[in-house]
Backbone as numpy.savetxt, mean C-alpha at the origin, in Angstrom:
# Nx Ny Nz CAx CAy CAz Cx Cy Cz
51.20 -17.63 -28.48 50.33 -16.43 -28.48 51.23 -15.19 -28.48
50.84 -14.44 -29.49 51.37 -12.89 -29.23 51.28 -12.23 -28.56
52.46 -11.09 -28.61 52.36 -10.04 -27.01 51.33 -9.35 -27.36
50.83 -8.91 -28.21 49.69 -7.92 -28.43 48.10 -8.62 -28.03
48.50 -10.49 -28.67 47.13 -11.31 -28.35 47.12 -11.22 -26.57
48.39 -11.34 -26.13 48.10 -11.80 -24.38 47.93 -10.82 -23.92
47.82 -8.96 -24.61 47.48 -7.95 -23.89 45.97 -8.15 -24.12
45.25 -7.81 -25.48 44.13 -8.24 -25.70 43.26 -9.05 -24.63
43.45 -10.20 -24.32 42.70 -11.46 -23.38 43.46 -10.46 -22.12
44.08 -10.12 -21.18 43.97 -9.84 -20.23 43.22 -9.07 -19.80
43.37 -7.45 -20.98 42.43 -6.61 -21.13 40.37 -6.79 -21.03
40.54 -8.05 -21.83 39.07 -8.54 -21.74 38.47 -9.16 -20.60
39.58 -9.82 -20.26 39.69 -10.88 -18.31 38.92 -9.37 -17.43
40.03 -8.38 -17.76 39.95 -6.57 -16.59 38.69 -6.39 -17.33
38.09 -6.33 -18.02 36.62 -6.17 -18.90 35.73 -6.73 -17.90
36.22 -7.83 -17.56 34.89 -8.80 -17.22 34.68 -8.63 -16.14
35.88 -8.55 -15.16 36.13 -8.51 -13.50 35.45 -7.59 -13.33
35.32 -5.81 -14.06 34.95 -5.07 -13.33 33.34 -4.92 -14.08
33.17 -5.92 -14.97 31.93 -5.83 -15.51 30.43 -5.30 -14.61
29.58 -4.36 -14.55 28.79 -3.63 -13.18 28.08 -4.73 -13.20
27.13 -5.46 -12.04 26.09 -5.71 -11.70 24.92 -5.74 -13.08
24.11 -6.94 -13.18 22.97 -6.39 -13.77 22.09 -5.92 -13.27
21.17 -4.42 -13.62 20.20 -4.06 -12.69 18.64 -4.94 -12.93
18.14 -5.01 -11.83 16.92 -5.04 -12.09 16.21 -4.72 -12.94
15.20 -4.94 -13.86 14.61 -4.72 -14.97 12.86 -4.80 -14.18
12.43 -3.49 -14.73 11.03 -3.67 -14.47 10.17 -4.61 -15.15
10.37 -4.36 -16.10 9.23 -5.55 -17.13 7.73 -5.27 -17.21
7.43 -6.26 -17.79 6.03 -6.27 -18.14 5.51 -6.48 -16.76
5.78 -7.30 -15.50 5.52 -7.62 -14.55 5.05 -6.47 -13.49
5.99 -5.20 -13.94 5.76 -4.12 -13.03 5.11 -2.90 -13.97
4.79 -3.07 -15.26 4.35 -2.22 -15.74 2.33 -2.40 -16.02
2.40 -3.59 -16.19 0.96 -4.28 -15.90 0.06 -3.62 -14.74
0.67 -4.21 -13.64 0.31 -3.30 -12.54 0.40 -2.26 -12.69
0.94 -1.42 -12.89 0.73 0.15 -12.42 -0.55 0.17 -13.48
-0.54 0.21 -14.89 -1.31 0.06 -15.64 -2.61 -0.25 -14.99
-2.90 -1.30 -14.51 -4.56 -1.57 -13.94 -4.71 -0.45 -12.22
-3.90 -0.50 -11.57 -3.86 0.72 -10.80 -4.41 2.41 -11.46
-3.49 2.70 -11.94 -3.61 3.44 -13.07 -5.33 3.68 -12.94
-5.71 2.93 -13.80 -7.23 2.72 -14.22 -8.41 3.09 -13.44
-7.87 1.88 -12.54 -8.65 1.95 -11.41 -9.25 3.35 -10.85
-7.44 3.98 -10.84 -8.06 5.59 -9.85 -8.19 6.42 -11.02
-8.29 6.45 -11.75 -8.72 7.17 -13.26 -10.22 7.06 -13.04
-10.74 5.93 -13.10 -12.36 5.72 -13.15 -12.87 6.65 -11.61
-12.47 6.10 -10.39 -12.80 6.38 -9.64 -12.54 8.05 -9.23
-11.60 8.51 -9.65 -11.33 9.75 -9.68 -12.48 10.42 -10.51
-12.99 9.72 -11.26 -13.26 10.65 -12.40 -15.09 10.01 -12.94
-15.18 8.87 -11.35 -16.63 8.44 -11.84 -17.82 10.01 -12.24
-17.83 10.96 -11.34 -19.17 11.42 -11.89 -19.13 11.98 -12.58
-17.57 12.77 -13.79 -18.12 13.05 -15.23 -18.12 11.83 -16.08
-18.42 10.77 -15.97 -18.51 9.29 -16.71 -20.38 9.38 -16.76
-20.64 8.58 -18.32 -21.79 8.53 -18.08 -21.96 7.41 -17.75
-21.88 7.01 -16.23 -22.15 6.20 -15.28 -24.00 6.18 -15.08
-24.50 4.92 -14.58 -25.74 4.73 -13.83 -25.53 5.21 -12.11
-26.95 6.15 -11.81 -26.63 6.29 -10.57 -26.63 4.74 -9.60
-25.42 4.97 -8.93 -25.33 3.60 -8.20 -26.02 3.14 -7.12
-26.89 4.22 -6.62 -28.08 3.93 -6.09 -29.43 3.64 -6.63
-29.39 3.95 -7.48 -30.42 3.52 -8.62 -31.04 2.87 -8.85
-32.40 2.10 -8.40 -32.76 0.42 -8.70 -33.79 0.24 -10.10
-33.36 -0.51 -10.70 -34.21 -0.73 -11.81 -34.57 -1.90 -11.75
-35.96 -1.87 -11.52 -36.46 -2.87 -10.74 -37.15 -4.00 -12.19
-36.72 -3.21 -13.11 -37.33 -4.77 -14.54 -36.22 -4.99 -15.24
-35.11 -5.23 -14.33 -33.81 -5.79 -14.54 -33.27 -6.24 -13.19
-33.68 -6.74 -12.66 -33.32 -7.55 -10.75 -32.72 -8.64 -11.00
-31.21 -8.61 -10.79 -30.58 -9.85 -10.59 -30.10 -10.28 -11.84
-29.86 -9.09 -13.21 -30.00 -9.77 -14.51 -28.42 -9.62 -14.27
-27.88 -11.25 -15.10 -26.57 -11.07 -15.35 -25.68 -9.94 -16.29
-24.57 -10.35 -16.66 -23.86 -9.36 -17.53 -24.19 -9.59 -18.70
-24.82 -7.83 -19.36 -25.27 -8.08 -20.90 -24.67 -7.01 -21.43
-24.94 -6.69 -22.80 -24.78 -5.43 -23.25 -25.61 -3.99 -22.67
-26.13 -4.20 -21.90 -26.54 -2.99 -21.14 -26.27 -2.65 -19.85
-26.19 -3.96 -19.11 -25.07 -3.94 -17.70 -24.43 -5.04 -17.76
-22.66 -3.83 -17.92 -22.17 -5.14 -18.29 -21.53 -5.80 -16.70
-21.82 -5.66 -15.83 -21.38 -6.77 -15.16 -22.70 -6.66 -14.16
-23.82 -6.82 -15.38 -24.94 -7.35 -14.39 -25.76 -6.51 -13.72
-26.83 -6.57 -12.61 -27.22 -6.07 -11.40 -27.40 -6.97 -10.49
-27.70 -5.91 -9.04 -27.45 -6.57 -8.04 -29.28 -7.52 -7.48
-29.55 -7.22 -6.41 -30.84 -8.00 -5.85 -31.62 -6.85 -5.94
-31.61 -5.66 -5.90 -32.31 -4.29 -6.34 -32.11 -3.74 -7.16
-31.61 -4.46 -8.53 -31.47 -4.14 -9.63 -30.31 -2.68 -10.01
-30.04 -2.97 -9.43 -28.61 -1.67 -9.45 -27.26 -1.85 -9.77
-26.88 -1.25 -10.56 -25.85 -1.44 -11.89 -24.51 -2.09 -10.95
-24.27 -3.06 -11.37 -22.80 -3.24 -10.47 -21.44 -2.95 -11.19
-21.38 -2.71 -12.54 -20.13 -1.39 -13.32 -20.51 -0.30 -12.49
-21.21 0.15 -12.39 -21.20 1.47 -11.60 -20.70 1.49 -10.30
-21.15 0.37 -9.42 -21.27 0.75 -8.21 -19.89 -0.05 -7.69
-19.38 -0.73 -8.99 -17.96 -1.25 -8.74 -16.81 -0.02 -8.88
-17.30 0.76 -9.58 -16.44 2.09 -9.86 -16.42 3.16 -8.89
-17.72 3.34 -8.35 -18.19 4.27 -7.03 -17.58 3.40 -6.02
-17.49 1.99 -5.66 -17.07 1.45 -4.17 -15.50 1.72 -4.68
-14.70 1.69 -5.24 -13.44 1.72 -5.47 -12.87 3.05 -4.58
-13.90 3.89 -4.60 -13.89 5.37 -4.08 -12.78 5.09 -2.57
-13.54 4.54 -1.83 -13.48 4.36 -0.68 -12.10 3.38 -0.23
-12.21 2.58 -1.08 -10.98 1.56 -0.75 -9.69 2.22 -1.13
-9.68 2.79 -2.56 -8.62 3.72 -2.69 -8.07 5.25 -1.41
-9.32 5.58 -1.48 -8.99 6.96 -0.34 -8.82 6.54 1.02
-9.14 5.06 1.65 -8.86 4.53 2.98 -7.37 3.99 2.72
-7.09 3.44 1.57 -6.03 2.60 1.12 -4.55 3.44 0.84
-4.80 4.89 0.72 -3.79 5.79 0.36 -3.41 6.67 1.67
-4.62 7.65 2.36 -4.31 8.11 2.70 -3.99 7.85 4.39
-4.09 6.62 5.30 -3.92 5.59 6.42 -2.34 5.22 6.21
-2.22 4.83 5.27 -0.30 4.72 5.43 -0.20 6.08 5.41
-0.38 7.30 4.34 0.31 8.35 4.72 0.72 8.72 6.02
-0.84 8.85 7.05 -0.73 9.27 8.58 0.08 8.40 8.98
0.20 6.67 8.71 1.24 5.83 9.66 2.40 6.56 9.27
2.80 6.46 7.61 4.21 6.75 7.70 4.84 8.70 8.68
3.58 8.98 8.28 4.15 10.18 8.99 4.65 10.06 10.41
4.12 9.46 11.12 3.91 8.87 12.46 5.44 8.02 12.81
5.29 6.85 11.34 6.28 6.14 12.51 7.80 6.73 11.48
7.76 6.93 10.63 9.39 7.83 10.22 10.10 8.21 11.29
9.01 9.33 11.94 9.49 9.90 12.98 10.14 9.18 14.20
9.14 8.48 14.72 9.59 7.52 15.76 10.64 6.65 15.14
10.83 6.70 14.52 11.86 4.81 14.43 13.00 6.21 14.02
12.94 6.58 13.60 14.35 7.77 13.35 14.79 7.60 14.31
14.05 8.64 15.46 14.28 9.21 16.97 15.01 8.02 17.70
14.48 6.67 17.54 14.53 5.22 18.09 16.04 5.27 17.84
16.30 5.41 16.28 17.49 4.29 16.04 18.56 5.69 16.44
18.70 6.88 16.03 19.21 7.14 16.24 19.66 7.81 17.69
18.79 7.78 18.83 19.46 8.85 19.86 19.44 7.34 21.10
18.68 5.97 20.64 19.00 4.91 21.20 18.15 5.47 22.69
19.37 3.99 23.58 18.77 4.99 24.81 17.35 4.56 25.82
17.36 5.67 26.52 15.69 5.47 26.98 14.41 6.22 25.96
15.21 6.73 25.02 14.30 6.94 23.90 14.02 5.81 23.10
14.95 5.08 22.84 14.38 4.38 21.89 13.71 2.94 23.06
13.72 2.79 23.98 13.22 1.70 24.93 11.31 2.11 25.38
11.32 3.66 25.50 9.93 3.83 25.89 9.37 3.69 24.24
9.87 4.22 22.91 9.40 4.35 21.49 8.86 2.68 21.38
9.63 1.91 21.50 9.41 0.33 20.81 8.93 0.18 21.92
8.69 0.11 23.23 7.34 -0.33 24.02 5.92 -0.10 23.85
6.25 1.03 23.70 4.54 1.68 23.54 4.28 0.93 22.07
5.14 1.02 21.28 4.56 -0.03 19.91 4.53 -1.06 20.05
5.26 -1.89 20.77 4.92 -3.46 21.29 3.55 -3.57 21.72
3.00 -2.62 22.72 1.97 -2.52 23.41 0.87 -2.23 22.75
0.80 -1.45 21.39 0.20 -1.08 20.21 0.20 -2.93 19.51
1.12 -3.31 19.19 0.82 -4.67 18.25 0.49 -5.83 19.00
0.46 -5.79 20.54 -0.01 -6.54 21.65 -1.74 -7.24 21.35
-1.79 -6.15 20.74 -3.69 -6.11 20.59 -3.91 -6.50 19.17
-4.57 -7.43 18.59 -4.41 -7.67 17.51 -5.12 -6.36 16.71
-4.84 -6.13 15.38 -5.03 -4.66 14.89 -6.83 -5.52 14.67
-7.49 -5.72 13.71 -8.40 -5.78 13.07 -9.74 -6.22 14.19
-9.18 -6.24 15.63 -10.00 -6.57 16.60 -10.49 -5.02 17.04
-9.42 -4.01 17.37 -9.34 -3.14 17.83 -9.98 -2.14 16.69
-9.92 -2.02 15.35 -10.52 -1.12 14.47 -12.34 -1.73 13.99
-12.60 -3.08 14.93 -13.92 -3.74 14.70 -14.62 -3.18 16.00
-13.94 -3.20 17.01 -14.49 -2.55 18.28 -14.63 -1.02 18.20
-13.35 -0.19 17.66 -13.59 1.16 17.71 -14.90 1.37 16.52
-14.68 0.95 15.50 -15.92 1.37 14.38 -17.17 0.80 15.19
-17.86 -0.23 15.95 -18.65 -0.50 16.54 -18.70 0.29 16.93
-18.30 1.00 18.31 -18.67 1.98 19.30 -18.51 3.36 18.52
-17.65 3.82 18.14 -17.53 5.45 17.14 -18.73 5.52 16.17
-19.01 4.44 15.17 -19.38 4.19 13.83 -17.98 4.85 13.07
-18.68 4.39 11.87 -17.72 4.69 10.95 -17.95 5.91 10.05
-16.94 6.20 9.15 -16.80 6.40 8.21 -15.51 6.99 7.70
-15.64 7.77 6.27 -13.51 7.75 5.56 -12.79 8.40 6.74
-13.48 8.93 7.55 -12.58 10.07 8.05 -11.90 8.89 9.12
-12.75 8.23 10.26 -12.53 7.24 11.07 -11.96 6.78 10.86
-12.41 5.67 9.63 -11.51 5.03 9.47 -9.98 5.06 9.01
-9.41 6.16 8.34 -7.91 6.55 7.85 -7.88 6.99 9.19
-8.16 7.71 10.14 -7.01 7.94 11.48 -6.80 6.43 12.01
-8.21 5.75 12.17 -8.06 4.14 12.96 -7.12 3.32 12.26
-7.28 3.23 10.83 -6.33 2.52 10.06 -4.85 2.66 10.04
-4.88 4.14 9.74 -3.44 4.70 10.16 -2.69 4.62 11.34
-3.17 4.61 12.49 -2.29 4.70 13.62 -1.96 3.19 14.06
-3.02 2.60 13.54 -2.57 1.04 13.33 -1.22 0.36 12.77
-0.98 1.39 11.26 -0.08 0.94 10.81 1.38 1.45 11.10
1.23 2.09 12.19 2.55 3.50 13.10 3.52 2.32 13.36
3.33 1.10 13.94 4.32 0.22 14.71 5.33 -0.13 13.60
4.29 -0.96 12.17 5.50 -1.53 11.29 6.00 -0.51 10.77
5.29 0.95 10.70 6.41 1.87 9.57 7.98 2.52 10.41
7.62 2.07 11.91 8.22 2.88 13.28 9.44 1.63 13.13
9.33 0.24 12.69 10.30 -1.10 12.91 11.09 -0.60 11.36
10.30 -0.79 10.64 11.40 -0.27 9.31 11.68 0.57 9.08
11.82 1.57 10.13 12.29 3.08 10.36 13.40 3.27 10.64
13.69 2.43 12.27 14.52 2.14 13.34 15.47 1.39 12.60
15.01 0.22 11.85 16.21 -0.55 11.32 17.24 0.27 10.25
16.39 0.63 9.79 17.17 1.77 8.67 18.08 2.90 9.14
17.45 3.41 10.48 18.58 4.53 10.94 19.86 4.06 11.82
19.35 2.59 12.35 20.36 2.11 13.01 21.54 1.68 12.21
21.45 1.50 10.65 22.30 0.88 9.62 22.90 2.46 9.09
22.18 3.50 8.94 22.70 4.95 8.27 23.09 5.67 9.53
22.81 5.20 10.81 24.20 6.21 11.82 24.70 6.03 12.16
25.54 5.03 11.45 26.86 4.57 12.21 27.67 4.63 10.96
27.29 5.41 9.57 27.86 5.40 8.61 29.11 6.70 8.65
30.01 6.57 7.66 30.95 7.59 7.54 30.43 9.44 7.23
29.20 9.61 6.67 29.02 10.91 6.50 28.32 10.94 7.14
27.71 10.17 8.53 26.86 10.94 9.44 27.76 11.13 10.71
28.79 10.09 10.49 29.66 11.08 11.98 30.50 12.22 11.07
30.89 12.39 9.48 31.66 13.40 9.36 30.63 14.75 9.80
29.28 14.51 9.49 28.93 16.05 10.18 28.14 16.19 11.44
28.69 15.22 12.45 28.90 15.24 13.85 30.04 15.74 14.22
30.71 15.51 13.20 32.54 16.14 13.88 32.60 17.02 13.16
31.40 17.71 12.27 31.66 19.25 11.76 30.41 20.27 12.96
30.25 19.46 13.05 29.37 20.48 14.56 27.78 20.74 13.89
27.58 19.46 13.58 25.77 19.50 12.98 25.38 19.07 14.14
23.98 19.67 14.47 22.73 19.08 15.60 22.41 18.14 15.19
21.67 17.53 16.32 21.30 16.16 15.78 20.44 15.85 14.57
19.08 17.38 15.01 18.05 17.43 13.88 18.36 17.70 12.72
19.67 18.51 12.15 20.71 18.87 11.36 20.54 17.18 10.97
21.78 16.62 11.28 21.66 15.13 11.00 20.82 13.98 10.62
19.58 14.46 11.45 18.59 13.45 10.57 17.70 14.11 9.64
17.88 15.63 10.29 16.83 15.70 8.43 18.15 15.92 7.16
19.03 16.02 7.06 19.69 16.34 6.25 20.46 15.00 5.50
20.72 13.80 6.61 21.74 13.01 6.26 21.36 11.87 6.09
20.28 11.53 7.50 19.57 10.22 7.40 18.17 10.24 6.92
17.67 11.00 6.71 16.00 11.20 6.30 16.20 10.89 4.81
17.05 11.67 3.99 17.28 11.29 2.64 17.50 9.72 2.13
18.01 8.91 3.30 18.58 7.84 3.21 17.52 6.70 3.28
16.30 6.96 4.31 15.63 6.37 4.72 14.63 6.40 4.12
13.90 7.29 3.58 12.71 7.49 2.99 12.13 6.54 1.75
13.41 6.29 1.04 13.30 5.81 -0.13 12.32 4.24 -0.02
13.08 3.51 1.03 12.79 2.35 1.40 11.31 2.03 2.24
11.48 3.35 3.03 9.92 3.61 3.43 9.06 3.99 2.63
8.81 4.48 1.50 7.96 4.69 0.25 7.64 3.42 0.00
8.75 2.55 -0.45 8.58 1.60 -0.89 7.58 0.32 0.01
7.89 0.58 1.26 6.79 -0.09 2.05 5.96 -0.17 2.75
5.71 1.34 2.15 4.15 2.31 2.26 3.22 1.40 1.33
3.85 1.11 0.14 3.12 0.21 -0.80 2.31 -0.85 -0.93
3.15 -1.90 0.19 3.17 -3.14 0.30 2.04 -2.88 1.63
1.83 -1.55 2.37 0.97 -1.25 3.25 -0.26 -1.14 2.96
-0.32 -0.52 1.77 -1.65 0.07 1.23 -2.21 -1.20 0.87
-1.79 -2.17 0.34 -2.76 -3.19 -0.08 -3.42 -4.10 1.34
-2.47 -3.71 2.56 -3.24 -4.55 3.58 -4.34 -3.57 4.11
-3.99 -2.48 3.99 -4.94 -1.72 4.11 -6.36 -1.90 3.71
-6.19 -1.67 2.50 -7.30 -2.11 1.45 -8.38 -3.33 1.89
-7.30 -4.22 2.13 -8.09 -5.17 2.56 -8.40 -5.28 3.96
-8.41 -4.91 4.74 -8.56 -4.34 6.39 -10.13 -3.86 6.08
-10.15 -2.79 5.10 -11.16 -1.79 5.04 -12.47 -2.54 4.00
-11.76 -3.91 3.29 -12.83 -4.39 2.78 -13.44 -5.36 4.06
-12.53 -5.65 4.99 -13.37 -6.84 5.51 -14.18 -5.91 6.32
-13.99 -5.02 7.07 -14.70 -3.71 7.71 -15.95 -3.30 7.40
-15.84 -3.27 5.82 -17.24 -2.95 4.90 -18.15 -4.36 5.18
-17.23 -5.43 4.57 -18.06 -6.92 5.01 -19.13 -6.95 5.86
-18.86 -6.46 7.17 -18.85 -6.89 8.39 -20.02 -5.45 8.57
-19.84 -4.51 7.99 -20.92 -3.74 8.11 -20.56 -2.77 8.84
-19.24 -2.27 9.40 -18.41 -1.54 10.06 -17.38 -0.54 9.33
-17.58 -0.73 8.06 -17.42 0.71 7.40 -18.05 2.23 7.04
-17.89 2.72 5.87 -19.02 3.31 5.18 -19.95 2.89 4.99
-21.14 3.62 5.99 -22.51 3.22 5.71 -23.45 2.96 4.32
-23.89 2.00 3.90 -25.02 1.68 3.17 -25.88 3.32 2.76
-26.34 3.59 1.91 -26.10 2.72 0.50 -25.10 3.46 -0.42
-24.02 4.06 0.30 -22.95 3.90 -0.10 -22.14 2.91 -0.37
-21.51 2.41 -1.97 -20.79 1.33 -2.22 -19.65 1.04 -2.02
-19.27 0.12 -1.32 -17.94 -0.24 -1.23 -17.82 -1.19 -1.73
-16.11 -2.00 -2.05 -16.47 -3.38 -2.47 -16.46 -4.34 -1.73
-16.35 -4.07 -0.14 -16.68 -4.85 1.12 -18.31 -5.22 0.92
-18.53 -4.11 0.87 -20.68 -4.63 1.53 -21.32 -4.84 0.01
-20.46 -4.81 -1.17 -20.88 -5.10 -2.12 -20.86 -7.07 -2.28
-19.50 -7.77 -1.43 -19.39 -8.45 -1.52 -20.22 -9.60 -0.51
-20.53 -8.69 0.48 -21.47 -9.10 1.61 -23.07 -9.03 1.23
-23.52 -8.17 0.29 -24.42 -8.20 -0.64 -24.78 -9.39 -1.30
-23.88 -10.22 -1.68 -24.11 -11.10 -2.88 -23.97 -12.22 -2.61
-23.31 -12.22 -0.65 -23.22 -14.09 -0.43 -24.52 -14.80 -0.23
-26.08 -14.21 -0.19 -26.87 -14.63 0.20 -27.22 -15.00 -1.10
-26.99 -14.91 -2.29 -27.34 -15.71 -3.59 -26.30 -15.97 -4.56
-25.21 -16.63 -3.41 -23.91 -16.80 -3.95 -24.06 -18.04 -5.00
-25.15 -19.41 -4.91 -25.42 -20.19 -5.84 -26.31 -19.49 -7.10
-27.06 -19.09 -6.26 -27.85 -18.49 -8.10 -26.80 -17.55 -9.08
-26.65 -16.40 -8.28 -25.81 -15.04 -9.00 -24.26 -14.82 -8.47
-23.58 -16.04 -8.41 -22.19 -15.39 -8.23 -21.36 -14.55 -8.56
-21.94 -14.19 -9.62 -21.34 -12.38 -10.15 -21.50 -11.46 -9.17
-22.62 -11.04 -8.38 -22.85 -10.36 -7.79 -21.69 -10.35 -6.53
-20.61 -11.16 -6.32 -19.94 -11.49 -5.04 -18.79 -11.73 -5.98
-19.21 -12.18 -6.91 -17.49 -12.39 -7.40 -16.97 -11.28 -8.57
-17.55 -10.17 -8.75 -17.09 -9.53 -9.34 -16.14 -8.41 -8.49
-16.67 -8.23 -7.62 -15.86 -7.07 -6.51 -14.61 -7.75 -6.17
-15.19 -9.11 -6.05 -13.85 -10.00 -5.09 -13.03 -9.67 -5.92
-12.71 -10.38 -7.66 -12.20 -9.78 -8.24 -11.37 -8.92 -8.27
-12.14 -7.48 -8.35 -11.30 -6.41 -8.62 -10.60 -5.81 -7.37
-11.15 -6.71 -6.36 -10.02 -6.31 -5.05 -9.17 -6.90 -5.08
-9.05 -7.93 -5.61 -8.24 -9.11 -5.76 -6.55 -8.71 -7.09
-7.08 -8.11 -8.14 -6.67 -7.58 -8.90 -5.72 -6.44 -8.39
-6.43 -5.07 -7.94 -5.74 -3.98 -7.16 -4.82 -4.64 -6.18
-5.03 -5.28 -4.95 -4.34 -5.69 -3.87 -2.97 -6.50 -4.77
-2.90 -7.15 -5.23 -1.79 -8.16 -5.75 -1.14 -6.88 -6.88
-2.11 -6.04 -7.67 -0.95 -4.95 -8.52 -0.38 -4.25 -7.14
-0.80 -3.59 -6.72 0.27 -2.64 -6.08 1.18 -3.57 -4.89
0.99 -5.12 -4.92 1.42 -5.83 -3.66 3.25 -5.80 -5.21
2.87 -5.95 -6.33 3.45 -6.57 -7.23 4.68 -5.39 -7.57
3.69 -3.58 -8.02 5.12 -2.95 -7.97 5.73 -2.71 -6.39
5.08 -2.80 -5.41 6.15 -2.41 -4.34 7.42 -3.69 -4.20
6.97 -4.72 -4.32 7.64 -5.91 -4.65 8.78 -5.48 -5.75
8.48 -5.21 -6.83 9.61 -4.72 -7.94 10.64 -3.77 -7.45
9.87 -2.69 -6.82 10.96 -1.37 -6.53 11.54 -1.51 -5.45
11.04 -2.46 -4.65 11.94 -2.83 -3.45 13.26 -3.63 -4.07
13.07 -4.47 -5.02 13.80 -4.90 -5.02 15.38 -4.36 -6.16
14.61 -3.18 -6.62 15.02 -2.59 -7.49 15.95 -1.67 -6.26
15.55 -1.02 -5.20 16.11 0.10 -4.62 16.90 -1.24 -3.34
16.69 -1.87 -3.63 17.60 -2.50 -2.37 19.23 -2.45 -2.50
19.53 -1.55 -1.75 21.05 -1.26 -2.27 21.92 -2.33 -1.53
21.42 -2.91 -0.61 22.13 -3.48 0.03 22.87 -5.03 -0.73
22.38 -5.10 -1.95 22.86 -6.45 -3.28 23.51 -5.43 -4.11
23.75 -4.46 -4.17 24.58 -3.54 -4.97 25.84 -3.75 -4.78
27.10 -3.49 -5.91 28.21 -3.53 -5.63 28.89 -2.50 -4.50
28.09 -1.65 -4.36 28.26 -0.22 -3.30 28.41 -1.09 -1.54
């Protein structure tokens, strides 16, 4: 072999060694989902300039008719459009489903920051009182408060939300305990930054990303928290649609008309697994910790 061939192949060997990581690829897998997400709050955003049927509406010489070209997914036992009232209940699951992690994450960022970073008897009273919070099983405690309060969106996103304070407060804590013990958060400890200096500037940037990401994976338990809630008759009151009491609607002629029960299931079924699917992707996309870094 020639001196020029054995520079060549070594050169290609140093090619390969430092060859980067392959990244993650979204795919069809994560673009699907957003896509039917997407939709979802498109319709529901945007049900009453749609020429929608009112979803209270009963048309009573169409009771129980399956899916045709005029309703297409049918009516219910009072003859009331279930495209419609699948588009109107979406209302609720989306706006319980979005804005309940917001309040958790606001909630526990804070705490699990405070936790990981100042340690301590701060962080010993922080993770008690949340132990003492997940002590109680959640879906017992938001069945008892909606019993006694009643319900509705407003209730339920504070009840839902403060529910979800403990896990956003654990993947808070873990995260700051891994970013303050890093090299640029003691260099601007030893440049004379405050602490609050430090975590909003050094570790908040650091942390957030990952907490977005499992804000995501929140919202779909959410979702479904707030459908079994509706189920159970402990949500938004009747004859407002949800796709909880839509689905509780339809088990009493679950042999004759299973559309009526299985169409909601469905599309909860659908939503919950897309957004279970991109937080799944971008987690695994932002997980730096498989990075060559």
């Amino acid at each position: 072999m020639s001196v020029a061939a054995d520079t060549r192949a070594k050169g290609n060997a140093g090619e390969e060694r430092v060859r980067p990581l392959p990244r993650h690829r979204l795919g069809f897998g994560f673009w699907a989902p957003v896509a039917w997400v997407v939709l979802v709050t498109l319709l529901a955003a945007t049900a009453n300039l749609l020429p929608l049927r009112n979803p209270m509406e009963s048309d009573f010489a169409s009771v129980s008719s399956w899916p045709n070209a005029e309703f297409w997914f049918g009516t219910d036992q009072l003859g009331r459009d279930i495209f419609s009232r699948s588009i109107y209940g979406a209302r609720v699951s989306l706006v319980v489903g979005t804005f309940a992690p917001v309040l958790g994450l606001s909630i526990g960022i804070g705490l699990g920051m405070a936790a990981g970073y100042f340690r301590g008897r701060t962080e010993t009273v922080i993770v008690t009182a949340m132990d003492a919070i997940l002590a109680f099983p959640g879906i017992l405690i938001a069945l008892a408060v909606a019993a006694y309060v009643g319900a509705n969106t407003v209730i339920l996103i504070l009840l839902l939300g403060i529910l979800s304070v403990p896990a956003f407060m654990r993947v808070a804590r873990a995260n700051t305990l891994v970013f303050a013990q890093r090299e640029f958060v003691m260099a601007a400890r030893a440049m004379g930054a405050t602490h609050w200096r430090v975590l909003a500037l050094e570790i908040l940037p650091n942390v957030i990303i990952p907490m977005l990401v499992y804000a995501l994976l929140i919202v779909s338990r959410i979702i479904v928290v707030e459908g079994v809630l509706s189920f159970l008759g402990l949500s938004v009151p009747p004859p407002q649609p949800t796709w909880g009491n839509m689905i509780a609607d339809g088990q009493s002629d679950l042999a004759r008309e299973p559309y009526i029960c299985f169409i909601p299931s469905l599309l909860m079924f659908l939503t919950v697994l897309s957004i279970n699917q991109i937080g799944e992707r971008l987690r695994a996309r932002t997980d730096f910790r498989a990075s060559a870094l």
